[in-house]
N, CA, C and O atoms as a Maestro MAE file, in Angstrom:
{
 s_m_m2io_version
 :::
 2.0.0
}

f_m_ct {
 s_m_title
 :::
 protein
 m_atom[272] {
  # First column is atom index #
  i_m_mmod_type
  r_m_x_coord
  r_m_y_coord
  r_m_z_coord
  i_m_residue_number
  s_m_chain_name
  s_m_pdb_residue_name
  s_m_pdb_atom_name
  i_m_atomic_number
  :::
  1 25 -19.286 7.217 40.383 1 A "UNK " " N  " 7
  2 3 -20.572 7.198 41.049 1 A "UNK " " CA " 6
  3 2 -20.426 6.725 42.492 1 A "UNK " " C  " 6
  4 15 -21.041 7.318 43.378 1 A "UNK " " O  " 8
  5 25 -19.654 5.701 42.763 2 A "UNK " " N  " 7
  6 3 -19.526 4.906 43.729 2 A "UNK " " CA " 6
  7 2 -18.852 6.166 45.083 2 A "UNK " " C  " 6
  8 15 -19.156 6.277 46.271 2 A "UNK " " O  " 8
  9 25 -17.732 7.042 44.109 3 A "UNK " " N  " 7
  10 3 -17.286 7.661 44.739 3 A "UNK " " CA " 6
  11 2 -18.408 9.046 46.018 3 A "UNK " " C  " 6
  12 15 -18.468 9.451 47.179 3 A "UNK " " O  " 8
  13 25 -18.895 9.164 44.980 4 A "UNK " " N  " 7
  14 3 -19.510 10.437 45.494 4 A "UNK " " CA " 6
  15 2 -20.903 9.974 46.105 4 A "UNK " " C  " 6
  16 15 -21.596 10.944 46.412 4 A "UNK " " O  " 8
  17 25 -21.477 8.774 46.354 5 A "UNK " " N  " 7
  18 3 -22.251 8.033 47.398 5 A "UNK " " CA " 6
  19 2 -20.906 8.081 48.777 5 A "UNK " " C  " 6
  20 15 -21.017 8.748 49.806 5 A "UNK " " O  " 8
  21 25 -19.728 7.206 48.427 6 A "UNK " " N  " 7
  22 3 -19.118 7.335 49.601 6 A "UNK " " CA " 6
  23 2 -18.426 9.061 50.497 6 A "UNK " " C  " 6
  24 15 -17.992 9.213 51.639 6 A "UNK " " O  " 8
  25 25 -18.604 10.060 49.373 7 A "UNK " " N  " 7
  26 3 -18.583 11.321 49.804 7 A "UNK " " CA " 6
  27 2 -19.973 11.435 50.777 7 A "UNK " " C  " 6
  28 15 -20.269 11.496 51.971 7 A "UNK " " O  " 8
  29 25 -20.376 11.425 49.946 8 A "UNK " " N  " 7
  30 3 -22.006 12.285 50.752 8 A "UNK " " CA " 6
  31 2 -22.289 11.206 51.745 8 A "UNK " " C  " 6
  32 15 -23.008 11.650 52.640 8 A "UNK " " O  " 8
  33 25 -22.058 10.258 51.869 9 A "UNK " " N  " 7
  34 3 -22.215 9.362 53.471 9 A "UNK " " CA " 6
  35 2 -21.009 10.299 54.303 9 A "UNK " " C  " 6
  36 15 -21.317 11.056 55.224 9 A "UNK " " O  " 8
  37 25 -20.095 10.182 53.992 10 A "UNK " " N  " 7
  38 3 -19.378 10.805 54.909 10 A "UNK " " CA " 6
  39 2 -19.761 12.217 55.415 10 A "UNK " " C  " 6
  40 15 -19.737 12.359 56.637 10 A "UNK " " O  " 8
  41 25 -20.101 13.251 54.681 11 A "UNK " " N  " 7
  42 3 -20.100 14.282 55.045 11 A "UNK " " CA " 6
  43 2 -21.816 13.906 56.027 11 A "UNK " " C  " 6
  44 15 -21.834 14.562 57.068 11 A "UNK " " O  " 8
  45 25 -22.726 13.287 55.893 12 A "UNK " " N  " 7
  46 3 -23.830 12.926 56.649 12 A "UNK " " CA " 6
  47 2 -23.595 12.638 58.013 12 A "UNK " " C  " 6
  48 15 -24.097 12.921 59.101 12 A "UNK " " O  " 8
  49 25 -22.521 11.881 57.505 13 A "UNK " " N  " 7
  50 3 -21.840 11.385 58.903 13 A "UNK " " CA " 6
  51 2 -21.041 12.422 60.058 13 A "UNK " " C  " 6
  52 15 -20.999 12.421 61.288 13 A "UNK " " O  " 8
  53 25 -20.468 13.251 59.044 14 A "UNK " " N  " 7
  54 3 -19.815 13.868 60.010 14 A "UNK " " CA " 6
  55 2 -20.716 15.154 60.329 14 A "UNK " " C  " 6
  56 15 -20.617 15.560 61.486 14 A "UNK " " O  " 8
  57 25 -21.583 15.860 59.475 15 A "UNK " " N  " 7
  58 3 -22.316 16.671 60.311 15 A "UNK " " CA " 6
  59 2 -23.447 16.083 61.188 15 A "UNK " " C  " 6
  60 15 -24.425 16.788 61.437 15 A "UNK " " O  " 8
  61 25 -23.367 14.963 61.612 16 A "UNK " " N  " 7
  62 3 -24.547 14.060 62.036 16 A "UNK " " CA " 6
  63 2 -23.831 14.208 63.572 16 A "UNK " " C  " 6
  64 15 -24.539 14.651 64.476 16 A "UNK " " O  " 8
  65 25 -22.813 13.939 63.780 17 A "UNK " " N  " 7
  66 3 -22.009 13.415 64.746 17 A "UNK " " CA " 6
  67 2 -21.139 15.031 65.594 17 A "UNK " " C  " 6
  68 15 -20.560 15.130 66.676 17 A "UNK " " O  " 8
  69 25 -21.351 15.820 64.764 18 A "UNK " " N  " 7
  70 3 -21.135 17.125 65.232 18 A "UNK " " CA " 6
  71 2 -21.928 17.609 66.538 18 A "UNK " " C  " 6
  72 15 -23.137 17.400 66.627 18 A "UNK " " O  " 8
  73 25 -21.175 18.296 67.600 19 A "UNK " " N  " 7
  74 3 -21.884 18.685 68.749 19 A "UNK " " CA " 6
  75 2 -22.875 20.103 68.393 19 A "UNK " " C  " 6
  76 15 -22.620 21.033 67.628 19 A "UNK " " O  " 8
  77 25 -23.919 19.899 69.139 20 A "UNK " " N  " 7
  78 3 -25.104 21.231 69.281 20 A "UNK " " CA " 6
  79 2 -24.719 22.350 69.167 20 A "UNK " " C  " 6
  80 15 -24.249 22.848 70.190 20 A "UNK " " O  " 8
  81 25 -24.750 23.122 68.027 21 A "UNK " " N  " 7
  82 3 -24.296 24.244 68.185 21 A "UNK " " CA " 6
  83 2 -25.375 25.562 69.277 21 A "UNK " " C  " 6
  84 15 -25.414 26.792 69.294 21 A "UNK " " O  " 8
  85 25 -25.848 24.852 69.778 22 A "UNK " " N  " 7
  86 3 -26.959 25.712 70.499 22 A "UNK " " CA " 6
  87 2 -26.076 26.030 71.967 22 A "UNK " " C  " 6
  88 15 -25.646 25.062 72.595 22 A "UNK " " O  " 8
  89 25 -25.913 26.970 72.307 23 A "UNK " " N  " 7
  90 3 -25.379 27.547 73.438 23 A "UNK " " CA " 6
  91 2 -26.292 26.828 74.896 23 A "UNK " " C  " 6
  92 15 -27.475 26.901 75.228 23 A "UNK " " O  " 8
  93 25 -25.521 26.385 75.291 24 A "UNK " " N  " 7
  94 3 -25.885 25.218 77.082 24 A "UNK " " CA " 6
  95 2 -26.317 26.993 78.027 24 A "UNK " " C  " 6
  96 15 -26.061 28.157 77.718 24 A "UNK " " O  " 8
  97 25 -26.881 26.516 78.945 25 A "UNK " " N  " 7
  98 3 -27.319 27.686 80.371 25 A "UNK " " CA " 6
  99 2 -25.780 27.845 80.754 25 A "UNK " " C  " 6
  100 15 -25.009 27.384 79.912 25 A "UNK " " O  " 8
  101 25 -25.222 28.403 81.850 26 A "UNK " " N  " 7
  102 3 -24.234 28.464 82.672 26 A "UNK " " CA " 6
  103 2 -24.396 28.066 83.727 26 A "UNK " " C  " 6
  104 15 -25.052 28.660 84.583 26 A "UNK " " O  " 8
  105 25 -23.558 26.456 83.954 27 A "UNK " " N  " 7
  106 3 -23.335 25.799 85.178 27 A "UNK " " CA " 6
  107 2 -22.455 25.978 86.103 27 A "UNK " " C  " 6
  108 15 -22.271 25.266 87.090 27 A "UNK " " O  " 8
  109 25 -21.870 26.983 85.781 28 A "UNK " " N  " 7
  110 3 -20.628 27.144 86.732 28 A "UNK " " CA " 6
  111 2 -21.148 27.768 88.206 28 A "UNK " " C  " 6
  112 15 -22.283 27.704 88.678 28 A "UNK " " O  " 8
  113 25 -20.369 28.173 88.576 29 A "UNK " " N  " 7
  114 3 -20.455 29.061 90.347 29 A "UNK " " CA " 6
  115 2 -21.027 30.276 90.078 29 A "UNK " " C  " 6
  116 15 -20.915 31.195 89.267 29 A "UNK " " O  " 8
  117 25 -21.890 29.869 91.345 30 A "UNK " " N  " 7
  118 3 -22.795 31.763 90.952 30 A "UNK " " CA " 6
  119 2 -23.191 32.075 92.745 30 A "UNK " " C  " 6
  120 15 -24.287 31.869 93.266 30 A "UNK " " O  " 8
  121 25 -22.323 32.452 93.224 31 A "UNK " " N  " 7
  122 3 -22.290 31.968 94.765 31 A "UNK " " CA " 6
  123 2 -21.233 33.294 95.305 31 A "UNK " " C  " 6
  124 15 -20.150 33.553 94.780 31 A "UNK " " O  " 8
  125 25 -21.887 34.089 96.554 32 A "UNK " " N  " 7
  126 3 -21.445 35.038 96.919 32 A "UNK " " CA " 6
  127 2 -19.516 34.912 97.198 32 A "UNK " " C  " 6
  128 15 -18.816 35.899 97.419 32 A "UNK " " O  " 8
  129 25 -18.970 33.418 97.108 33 A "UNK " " N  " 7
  130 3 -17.709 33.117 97.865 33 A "UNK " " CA " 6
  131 2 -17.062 32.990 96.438 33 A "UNK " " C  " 6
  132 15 -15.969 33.549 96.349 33 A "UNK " " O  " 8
  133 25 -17.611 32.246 95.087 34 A "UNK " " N  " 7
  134 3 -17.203 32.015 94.552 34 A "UNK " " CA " 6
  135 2 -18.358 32.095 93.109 34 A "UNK " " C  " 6
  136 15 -19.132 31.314 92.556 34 A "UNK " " O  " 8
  137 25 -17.895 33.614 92.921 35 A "UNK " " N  " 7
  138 3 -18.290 33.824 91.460 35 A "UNK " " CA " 6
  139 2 -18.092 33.799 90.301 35 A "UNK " " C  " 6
  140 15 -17.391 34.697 89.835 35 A "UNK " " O  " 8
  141 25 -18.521 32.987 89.600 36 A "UNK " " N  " 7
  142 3 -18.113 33.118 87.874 36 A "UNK " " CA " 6
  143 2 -16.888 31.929 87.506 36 A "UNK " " C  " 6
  144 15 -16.600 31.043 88.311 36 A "UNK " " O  " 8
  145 25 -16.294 32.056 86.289 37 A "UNK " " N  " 7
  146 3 -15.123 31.441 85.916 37 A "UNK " " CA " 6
  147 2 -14.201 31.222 86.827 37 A "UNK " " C  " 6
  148 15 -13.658 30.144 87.066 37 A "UNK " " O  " 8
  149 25 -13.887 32.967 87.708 38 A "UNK " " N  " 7
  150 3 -12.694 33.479 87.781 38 A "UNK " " CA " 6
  151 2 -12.192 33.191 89.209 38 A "UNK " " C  " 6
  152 15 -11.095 33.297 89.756 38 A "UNK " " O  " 8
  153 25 -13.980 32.599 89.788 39 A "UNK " " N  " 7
  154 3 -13.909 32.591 90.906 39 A "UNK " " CA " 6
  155 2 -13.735 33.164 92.148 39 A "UNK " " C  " 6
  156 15 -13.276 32.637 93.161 39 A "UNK " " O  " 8
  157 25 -14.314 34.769 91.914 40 A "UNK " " N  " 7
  158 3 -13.776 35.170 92.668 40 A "UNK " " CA " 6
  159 2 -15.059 35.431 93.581 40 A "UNK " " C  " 6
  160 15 -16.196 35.062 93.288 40 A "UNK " " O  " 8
  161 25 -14.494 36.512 95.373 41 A "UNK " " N  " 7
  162 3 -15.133 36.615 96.282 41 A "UNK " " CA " 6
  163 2 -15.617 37.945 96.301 41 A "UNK " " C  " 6
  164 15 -14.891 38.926 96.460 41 A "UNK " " O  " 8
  165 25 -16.808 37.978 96.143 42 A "UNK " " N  " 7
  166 3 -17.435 39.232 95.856 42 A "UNK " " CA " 6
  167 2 -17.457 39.837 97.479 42 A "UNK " " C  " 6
  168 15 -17.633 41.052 97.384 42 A "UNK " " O  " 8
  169 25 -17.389 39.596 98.350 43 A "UNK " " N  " 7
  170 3 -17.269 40.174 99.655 43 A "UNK " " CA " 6
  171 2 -16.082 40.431 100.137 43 A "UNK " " C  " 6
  172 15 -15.978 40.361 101.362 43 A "UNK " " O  " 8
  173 25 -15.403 40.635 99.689 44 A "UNK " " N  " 7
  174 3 -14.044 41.880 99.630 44 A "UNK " " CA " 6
  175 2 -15.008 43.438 99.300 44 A "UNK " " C  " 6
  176 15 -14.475 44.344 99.940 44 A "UNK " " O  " 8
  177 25 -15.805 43.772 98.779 45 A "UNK " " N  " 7
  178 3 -15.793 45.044 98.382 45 A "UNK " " CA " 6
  179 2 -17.627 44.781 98.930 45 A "UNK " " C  " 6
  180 15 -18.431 45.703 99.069 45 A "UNK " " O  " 8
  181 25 -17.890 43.484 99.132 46 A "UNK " " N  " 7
  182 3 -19.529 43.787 99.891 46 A "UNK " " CA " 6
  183 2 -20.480 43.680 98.974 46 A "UNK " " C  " 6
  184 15 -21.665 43.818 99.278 46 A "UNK " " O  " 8
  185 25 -19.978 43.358 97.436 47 A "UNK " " N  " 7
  186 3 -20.898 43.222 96.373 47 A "UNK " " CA " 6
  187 2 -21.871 41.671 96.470 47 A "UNK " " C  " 6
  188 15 -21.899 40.914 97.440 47 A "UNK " " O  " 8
  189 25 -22.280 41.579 95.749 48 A "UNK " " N  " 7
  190 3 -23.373 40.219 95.560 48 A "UNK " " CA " 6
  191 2 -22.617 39.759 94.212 48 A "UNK " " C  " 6
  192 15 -22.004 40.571 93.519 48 A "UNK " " O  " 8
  193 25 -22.707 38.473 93.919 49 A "UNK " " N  " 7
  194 3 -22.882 37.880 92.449 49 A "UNK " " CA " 6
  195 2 -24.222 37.237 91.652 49 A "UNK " " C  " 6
  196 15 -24.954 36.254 91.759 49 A "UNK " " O  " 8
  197 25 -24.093 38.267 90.894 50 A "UNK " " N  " 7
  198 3 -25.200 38.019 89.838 50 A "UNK " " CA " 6
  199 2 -24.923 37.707 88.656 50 A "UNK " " C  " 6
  200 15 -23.929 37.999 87.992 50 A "UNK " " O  " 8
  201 25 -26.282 36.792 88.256 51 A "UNK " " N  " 7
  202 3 -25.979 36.195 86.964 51 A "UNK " " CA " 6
  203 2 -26.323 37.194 85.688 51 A "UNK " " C  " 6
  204 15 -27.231 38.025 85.696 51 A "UNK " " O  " 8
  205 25 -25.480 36.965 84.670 52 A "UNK " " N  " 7
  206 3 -26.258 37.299 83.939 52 A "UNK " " CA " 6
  207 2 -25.950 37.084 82.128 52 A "UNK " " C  " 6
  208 15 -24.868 36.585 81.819 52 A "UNK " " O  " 8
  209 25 -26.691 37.379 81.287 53 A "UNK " " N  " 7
  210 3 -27.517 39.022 81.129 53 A "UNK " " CA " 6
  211 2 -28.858 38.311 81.661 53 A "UNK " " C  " 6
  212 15 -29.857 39.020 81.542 53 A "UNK " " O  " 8
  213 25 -29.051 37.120 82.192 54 A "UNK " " N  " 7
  214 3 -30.581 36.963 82.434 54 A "UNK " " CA " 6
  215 2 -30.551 36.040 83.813 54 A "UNK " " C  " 6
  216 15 -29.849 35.031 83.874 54 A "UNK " " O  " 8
  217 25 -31.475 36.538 85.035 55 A "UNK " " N  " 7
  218 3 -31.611 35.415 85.954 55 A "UNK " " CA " 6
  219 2 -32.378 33.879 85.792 55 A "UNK " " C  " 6
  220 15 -32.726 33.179 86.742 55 A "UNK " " O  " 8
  221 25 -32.517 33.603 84.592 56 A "UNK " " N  " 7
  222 3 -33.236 32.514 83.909 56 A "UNK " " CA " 6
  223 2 -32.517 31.771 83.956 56 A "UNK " " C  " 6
  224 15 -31.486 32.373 83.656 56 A "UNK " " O  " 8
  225 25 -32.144 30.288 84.222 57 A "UNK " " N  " 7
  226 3 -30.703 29.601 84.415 57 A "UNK " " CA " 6
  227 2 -30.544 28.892 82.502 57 A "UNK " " C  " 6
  228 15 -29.467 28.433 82.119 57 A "UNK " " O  " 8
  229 25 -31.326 28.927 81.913 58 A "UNK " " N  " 7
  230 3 -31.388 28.671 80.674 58 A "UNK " " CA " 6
  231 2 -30.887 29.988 79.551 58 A "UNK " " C  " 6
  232 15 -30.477 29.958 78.391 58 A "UNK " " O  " 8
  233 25 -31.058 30.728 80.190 59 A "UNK " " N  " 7
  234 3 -30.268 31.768 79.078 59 A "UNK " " CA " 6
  235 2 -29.051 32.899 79.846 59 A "UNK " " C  " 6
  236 15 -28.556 33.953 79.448 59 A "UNK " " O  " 8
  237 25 -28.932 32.355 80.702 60 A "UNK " " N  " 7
  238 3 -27.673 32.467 81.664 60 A "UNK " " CA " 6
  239 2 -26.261 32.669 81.058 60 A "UNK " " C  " 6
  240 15 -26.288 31.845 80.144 60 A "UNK " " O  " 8
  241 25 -25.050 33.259 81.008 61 A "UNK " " N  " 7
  242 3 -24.410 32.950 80.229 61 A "UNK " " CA " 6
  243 2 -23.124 33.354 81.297 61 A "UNK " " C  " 6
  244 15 -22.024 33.277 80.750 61 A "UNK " " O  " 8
  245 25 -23.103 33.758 82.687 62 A "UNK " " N  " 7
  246 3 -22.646 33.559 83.384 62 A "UNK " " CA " 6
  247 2 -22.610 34.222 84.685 62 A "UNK " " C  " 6
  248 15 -23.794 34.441 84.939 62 A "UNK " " O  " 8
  249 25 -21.755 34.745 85.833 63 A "UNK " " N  " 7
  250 3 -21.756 35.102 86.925 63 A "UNK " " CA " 6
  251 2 -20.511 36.117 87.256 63 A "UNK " " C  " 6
  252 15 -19.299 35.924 87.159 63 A "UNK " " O  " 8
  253 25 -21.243 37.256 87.679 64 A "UNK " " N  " 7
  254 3 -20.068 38.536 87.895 64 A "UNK " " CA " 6
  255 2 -20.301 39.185 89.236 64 A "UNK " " C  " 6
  256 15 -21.466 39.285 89.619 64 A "UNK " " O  " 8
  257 25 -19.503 39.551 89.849 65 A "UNK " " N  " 7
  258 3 -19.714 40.550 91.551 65 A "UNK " " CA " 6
  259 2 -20.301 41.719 90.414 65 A "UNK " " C  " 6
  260 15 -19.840 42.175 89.367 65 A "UNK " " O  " 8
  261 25 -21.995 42.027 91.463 66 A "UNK " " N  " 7
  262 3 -21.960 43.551 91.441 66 A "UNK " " CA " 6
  263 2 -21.419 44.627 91.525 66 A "UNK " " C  " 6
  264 15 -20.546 44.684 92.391 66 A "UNK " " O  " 8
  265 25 -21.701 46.024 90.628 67 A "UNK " " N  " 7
  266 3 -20.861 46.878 90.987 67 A "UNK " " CA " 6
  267 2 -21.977 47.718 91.753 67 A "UNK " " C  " 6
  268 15 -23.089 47.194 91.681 67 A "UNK " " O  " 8
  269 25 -21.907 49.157 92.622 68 A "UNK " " N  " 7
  270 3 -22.500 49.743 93.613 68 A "UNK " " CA " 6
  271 2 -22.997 49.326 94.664 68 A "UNK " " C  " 6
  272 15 -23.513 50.114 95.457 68 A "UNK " " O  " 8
  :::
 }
 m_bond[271] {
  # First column is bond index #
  i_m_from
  i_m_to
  i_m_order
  :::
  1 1 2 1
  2 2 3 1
  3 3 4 2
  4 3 5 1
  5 5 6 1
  6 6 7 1
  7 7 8 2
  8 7 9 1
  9 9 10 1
  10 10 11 1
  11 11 12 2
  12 11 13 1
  13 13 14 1
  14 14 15 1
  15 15 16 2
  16 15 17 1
  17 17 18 1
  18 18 19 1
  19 19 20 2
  20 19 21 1
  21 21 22 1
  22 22 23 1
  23 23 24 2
  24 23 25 1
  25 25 26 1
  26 26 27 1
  27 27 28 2
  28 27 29 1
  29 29 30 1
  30 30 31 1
  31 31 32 2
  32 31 33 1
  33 33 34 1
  34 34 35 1
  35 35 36 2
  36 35 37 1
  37 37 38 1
  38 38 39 1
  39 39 40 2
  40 39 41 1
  41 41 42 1
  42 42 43 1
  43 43 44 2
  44 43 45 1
  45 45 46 1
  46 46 47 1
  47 47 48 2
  48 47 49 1
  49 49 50 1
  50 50 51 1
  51 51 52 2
  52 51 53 1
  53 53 54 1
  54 54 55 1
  55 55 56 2
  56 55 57 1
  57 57 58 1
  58 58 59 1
  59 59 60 2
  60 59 61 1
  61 61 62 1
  62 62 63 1
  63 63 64 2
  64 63 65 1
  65 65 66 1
  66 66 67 1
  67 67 68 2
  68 67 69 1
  69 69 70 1
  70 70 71 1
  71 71 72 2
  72 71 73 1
  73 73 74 1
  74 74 75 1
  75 75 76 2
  76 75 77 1
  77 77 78 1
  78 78 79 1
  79 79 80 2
  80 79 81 1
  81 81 82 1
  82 82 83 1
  83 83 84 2
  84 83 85 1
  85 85 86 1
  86 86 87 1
  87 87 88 2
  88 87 89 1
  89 89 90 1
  90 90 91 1
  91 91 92 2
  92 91 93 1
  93 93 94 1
  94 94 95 1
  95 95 96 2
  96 95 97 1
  97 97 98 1
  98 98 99 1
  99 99 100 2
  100 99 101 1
  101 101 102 1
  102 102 103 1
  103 103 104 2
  104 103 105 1
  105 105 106 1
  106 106 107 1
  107 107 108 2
  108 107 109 1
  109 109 110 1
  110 110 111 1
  111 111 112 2
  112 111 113 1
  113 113 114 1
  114 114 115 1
  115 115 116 2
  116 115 117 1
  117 117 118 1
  118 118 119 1
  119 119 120 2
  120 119 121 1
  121 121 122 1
  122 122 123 1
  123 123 124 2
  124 123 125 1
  125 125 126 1
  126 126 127 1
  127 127 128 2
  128 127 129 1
  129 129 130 1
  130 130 131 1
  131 131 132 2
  132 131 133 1
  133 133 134 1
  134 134 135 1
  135 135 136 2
  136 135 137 1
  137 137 138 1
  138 138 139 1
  139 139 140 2
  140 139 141 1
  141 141 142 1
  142 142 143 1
  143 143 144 2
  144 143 145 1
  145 145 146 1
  146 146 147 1
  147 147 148 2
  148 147 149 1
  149 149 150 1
  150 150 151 1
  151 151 152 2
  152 151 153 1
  153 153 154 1
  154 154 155 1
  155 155 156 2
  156 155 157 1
  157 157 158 1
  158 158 159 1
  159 159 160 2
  160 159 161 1
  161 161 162 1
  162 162 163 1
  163 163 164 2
  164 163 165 1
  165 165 166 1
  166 166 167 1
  167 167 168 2
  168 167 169 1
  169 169 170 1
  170 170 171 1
  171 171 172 2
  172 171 173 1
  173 173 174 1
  174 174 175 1
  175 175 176 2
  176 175 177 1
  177 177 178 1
  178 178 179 1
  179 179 180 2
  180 179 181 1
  181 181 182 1
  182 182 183 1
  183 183 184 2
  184 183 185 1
  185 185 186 1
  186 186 187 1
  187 187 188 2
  188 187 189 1
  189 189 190 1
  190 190 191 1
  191 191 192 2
  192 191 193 1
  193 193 194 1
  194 194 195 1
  195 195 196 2
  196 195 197 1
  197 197 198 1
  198 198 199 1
  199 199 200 2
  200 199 201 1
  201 201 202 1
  202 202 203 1
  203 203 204 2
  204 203 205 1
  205 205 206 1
  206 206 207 1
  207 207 208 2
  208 207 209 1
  209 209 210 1
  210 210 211 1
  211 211 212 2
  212 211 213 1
  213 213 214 1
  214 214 215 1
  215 215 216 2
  216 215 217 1
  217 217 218 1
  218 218 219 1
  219 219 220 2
  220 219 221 1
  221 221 222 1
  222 222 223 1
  223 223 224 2
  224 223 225 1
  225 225 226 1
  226 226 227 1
  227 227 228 2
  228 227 229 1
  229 229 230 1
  230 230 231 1
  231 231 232 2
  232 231 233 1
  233 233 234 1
  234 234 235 1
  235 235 236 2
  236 235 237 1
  237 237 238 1
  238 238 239 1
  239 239 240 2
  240 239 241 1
  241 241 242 1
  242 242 243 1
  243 243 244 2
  244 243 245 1
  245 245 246 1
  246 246 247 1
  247 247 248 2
  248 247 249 1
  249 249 250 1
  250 250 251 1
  251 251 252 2
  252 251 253 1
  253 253 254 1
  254 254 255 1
  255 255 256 2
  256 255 257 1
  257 257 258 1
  258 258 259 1
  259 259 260 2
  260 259 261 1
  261 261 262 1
  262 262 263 1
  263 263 264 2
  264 263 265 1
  265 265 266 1
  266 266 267 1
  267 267 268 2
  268 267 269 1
  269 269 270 1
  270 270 271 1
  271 271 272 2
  :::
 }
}
């Protein structure tokens, strides 16, 4: 009995203490010099960097040079 009180605290514990599985906005670089992860300079080819799939900074998921 004793045992499986000290199970189920633990497992409480450890999904308690587990990080958000909810996906964060994208804080990174979203900046014509320095776009995205990769960092790169979208004005080599004259493009812009845009975020995306959404300009919402909350459902953001990151930053790419335009293409055309």
């Amino acid at each position: 009995m004793r045992l499986t009180v000290v199970i189920t605290t633990l497992i409480v514990a450890l999904t308690s203490a587990l990080p958000d599985p909810t996906p964060q906005g994208y804080t990174g670089p979203c900046s014509v010099t320095d776009c995205g992860v990769s960092h790169l300079d979208c004005r080599n080819k004259g493009n812009l960097c845009v975020p995306w799939p959404s300009t919402d900074p909350a459902l953001r998921k990151g930053c790419t040079c335009s293409l055309g």
